[in-house]
DSSP file (Angstrom, degrees, kcal/mol; ACC not computed):
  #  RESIDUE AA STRUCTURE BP1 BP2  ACC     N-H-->O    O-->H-N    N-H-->O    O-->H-N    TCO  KAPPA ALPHA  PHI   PSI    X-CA   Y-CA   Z-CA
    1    1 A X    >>        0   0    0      0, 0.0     3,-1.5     0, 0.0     4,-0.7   0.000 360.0 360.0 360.0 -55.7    5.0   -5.4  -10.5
    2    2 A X  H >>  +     0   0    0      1,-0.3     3,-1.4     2,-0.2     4,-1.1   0.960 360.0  59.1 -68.5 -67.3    5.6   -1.6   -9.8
    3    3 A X  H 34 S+     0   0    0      1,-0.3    -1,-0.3     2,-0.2     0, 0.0   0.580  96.3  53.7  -8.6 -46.6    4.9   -1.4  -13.7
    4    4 A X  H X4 S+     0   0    0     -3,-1.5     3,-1.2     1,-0.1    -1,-0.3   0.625 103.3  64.6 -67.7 -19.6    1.6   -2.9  -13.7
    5    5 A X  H X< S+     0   0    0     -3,-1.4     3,-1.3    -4,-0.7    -2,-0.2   0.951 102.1  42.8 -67.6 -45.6    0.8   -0.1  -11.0
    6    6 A X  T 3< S+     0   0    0     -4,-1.1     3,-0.3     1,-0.2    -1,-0.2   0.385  93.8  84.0 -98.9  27.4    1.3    3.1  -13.3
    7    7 A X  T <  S+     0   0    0     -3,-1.2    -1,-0.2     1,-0.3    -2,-0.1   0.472  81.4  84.1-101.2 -15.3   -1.0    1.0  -16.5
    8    8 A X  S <  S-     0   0    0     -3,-1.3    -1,-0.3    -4,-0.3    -2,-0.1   0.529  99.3-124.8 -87.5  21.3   -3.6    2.6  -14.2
    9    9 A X        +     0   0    0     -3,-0.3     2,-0.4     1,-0.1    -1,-0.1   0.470  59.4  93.8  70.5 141.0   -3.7    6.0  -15.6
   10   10 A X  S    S-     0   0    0     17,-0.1     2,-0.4    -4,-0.1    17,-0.2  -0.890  82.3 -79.5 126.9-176.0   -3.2    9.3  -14.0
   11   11 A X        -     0   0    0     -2,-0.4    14,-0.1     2,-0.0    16,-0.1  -0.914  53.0-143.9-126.9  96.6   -0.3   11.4  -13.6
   12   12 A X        +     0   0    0     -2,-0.4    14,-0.2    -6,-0.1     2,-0.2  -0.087  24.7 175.0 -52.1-177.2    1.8    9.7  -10.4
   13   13 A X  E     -A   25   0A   0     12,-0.7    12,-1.6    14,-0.0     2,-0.5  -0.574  35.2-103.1 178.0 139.6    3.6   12.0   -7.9
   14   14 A X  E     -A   24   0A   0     10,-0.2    10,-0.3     1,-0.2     3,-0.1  -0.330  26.0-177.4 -34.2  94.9    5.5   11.9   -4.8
   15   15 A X  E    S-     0   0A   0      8,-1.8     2,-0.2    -2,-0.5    -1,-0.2   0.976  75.4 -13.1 -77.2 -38.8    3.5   13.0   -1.8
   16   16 A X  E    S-A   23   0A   0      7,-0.7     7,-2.6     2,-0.0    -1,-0.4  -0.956  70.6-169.1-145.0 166.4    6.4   12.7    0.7
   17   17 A X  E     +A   22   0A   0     -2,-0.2     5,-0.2     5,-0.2     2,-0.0  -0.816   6.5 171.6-161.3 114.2   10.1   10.9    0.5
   18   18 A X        -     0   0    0      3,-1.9    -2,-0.0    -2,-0.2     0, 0.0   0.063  59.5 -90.6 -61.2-158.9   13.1    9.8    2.7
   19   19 A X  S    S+     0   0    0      1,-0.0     3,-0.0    -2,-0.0     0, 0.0   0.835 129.3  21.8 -85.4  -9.8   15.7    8.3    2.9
   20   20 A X  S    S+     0   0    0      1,-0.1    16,-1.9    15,-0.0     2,-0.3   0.570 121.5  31.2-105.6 -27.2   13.5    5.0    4.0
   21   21 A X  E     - B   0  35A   0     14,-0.2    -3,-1.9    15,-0.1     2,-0.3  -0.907  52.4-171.7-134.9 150.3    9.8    5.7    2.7
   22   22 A X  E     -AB  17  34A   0     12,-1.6    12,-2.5    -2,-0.3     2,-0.5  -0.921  12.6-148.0-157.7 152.9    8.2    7.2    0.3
   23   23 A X  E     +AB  16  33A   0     -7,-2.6    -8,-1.8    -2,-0.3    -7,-0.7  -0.827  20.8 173.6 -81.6 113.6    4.4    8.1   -0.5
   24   24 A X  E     -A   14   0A   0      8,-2.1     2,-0.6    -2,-0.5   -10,-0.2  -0.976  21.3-150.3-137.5 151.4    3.2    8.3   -4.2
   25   25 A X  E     -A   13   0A   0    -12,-1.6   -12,-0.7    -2,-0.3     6,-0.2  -0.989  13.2-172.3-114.7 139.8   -0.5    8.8   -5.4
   26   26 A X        -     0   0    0      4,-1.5     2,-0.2    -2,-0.6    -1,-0.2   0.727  65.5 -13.1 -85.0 -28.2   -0.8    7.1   -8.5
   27   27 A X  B >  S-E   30   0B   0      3,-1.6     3,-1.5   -17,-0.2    -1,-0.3  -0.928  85.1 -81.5-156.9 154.8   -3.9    8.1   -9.4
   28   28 A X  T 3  S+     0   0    0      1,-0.3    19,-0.1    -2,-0.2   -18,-0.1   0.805 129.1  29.0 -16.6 -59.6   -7.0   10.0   -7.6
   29   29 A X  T 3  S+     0   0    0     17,-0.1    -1,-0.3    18,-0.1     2,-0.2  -0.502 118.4  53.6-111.6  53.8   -8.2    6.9   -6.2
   30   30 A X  B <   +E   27   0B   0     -3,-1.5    -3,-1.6    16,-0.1    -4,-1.5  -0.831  53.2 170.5-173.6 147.8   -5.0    4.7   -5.7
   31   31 A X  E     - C   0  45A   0     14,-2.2    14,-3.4    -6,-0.2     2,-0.2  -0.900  19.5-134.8-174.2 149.3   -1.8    5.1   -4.1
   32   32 A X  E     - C   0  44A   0     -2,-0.2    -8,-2.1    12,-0.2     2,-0.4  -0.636   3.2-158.1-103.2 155.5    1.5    3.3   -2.9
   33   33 A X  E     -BC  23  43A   0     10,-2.8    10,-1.4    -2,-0.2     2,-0.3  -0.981  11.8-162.0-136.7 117.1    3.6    3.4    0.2
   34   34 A X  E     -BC  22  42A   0    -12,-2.5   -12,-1.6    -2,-0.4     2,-0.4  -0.753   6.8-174.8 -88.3 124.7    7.2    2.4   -0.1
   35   35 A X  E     -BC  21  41A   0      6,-1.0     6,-0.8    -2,-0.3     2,-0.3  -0.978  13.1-152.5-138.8 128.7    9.6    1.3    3.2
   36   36 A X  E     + C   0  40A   0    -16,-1.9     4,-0.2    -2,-0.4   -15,-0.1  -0.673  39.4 119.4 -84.5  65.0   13.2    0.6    2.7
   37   37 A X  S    S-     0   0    0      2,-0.7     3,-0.0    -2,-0.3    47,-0.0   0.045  82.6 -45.7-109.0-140.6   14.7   -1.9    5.3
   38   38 A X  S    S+     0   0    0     21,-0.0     2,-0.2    22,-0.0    22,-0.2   0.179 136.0   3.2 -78.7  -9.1   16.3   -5.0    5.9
   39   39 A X  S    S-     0   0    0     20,-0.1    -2,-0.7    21,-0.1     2,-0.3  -0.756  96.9 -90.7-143.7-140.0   13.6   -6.1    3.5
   40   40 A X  E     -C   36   0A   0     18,-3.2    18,-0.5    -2,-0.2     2,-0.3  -0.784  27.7-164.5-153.8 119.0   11.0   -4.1    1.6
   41   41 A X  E     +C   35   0A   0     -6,-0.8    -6,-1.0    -2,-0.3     2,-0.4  -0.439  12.8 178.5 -90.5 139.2    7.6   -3.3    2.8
   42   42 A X  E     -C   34   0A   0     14,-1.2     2,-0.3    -2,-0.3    -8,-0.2  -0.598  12.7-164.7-158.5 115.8    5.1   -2.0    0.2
   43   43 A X  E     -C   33   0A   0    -10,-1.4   -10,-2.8    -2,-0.4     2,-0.4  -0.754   1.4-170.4 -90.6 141.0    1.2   -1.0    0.6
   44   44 A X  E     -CD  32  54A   0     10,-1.5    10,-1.6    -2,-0.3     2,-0.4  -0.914  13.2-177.7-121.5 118.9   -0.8   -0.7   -2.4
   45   45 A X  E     -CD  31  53A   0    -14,-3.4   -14,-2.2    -2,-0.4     8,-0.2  -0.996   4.5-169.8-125.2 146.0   -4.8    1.1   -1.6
   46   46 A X        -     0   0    0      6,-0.6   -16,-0.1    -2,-0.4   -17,-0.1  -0.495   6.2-157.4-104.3  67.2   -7.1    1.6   -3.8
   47   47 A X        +     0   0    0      2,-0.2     4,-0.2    -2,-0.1     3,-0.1   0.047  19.9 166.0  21.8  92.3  -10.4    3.5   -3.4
   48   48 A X  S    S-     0   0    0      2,-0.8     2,-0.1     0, 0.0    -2,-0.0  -0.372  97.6 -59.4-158.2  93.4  -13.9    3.2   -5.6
   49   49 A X  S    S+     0   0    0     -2,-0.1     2,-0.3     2,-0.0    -2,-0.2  -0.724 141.0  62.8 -94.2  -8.8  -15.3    5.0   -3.3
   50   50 A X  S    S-     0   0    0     -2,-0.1    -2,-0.8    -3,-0.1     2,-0.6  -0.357  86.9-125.1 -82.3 154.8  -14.7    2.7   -0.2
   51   51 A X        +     0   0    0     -2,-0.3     2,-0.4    -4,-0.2    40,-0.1  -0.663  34.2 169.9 -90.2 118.2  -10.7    2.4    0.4
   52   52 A X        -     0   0    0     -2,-0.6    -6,-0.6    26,-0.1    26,-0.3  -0.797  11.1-163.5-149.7 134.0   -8.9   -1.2    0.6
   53   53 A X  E     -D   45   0A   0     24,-4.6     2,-0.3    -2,-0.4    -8,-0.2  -0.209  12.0-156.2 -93.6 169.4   -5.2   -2.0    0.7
   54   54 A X  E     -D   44   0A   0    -10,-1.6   -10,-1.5    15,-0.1     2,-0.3  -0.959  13.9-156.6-137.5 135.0   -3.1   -5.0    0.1
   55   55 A X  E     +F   68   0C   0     13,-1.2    13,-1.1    -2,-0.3     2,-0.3  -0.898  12.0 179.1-128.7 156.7    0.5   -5.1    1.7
   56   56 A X  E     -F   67   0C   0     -2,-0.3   -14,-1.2    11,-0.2    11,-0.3  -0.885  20.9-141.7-140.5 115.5    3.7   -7.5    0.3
   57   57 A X  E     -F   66   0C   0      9,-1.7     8,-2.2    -2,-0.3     9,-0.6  -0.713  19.3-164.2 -86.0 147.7    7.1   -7.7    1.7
   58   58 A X  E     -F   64   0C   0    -18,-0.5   -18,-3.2     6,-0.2     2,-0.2  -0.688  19.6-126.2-141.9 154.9   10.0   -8.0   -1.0
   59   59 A X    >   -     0   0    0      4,-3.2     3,-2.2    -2,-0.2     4,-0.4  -0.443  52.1 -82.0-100.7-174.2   13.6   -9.0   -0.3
   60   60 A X  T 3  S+     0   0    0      1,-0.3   -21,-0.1    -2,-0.2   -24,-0.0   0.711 134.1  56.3 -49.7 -26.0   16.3   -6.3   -1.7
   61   61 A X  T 3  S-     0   0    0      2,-0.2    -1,-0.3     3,-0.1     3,-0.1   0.469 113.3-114.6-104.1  12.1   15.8   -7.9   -4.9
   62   62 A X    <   +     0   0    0     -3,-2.2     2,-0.4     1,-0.5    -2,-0.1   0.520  67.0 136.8  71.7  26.9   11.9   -7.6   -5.5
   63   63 A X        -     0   0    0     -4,-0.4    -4,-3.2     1,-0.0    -1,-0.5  -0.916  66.9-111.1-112.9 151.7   11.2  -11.1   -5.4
   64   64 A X  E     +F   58   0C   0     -2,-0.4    -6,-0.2     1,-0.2    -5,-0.1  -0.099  39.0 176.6 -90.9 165.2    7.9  -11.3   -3.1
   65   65 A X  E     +     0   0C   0     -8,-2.2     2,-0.3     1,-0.5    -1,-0.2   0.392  67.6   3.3-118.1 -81.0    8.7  -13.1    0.5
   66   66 A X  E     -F   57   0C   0     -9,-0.6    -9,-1.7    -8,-0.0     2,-0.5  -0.860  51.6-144.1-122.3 150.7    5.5  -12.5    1.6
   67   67 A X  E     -F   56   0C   0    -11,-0.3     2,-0.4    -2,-0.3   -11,-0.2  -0.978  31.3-154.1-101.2 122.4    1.9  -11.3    1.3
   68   68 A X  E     -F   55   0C   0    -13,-1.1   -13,-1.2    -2,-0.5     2,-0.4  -0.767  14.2-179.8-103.1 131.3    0.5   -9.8    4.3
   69   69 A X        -     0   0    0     -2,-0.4   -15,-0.1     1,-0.1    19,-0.1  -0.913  38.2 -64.5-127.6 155.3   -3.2   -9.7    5.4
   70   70 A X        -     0   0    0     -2,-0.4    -1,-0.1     1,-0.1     4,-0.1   0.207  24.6-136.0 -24.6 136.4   -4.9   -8.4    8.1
   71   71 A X  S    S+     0   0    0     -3,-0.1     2,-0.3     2,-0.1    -1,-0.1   0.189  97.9  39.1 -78.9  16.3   -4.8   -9.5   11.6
   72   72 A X  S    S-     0   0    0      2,-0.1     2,-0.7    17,-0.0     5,-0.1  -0.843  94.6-104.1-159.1 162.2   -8.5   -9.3   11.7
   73   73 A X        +     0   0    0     -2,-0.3     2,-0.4    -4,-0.0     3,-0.1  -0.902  55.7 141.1 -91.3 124.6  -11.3  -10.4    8.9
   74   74 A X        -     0   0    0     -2,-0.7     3,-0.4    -4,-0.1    -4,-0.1  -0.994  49.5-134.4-154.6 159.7  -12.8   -7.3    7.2
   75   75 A X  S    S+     0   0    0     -2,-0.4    -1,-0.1     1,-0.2    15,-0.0   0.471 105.7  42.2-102.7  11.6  -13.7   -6.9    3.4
   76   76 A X  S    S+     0   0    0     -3,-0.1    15,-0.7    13,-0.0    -1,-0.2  -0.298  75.9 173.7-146.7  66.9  -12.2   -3.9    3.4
   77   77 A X  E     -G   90   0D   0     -3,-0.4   -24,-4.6   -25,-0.2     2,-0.7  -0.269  17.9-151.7 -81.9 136.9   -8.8   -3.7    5.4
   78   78 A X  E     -G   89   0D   0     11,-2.3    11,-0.6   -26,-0.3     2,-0.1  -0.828  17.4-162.4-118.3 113.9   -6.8   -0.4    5.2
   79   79 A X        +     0   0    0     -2,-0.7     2,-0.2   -35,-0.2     9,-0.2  -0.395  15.6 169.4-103.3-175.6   -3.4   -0.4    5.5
   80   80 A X        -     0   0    0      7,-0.5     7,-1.9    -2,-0.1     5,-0.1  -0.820  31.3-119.5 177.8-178.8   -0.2    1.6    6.1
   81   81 A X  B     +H   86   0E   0     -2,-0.2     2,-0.2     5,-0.2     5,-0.2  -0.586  33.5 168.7-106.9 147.4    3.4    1.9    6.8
   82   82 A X  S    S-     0   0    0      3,-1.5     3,-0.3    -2,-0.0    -2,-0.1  -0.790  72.5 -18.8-155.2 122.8    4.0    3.5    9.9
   83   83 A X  S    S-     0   0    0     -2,-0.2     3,-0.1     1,-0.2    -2,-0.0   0.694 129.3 -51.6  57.7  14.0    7.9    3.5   11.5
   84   84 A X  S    S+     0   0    0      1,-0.3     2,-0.3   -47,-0.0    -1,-0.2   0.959 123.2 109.7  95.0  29.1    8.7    0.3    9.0
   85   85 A X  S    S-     0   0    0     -3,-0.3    -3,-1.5    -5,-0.1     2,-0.5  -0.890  71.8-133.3-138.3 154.1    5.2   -1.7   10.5
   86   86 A X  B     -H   81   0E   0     -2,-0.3     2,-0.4    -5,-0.2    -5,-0.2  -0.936  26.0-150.8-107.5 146.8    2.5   -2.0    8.2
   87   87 A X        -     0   0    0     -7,-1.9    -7,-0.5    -2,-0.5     2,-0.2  -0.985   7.8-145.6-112.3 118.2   -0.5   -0.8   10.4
   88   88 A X        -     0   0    0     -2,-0.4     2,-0.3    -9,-0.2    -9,-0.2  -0.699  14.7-177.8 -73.7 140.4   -4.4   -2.3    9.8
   89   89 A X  E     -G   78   0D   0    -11,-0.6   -11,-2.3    -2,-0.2     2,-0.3  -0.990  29.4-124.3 -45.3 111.4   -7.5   -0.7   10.1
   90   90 A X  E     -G   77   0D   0     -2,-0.3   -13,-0.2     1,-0.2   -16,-0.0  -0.539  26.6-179.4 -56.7 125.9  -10.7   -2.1    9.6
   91   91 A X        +     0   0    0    -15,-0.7    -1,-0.2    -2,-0.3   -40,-0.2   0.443  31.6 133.1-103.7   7.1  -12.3    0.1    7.2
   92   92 A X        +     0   0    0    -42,-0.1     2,-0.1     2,-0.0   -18,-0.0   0.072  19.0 154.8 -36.4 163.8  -15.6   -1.7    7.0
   93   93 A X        -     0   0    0    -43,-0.0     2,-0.5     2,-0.0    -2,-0.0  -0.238  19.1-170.5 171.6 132.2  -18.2    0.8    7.2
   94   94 A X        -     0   0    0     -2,-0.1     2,-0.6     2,-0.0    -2,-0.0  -0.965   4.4-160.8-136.7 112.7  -21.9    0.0    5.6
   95   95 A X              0   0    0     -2,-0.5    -2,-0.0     1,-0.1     0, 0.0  -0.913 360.0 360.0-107.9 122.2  -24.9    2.5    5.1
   96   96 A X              0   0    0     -2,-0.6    -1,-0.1     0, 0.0    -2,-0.0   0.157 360.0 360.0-109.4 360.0  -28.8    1.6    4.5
């Protein structure tokens, strides 16, 4: 999976890392957020230009548990890890 991620071109790099999380931009407009727990939480957003994430929880061994969506409907939900919780945001936002 994490493979498919870095097919997208760019030069990846760390923005921040612990011992539990870490932040990488893969590319201008995409980037992953890693959490390290009792399972393993991990948001993927991408950006062109509006921003909208997808989150998955993984057991220890990378096999998916779950795919997590929004508590809310939006066509453009923005997530991110914050304390081991993935937190949503609607990112909707529409200009005429």
């Amino acid at each position: 999976m994490l493979s498919d991620l870095f097919q997208l071109g760019g030069t990846p790099h760390v923005v921040y890392q612990d011992s539990v999380y870490e932040r990488v931009v893969l590319t201008d407009s995409t980037s992953l957020e890693v959490y390290r727990g009792d399972s393993i939480l991990v948001v993927f957003t991408a950006c062109a230009p509006q921003c909208s994430s997808c989150a998955r929880i993984y057991n220890k061994e990378w096999q998916l548990i779950k795919t997590v969506t929004p508590p809310f409907t939006s066509v453009f939900p923005l997530a991110t890890i914050e304390n081991g919780k993935i937190i949503w945001k609607d990112n909707d936002s529409w200009e005429y």
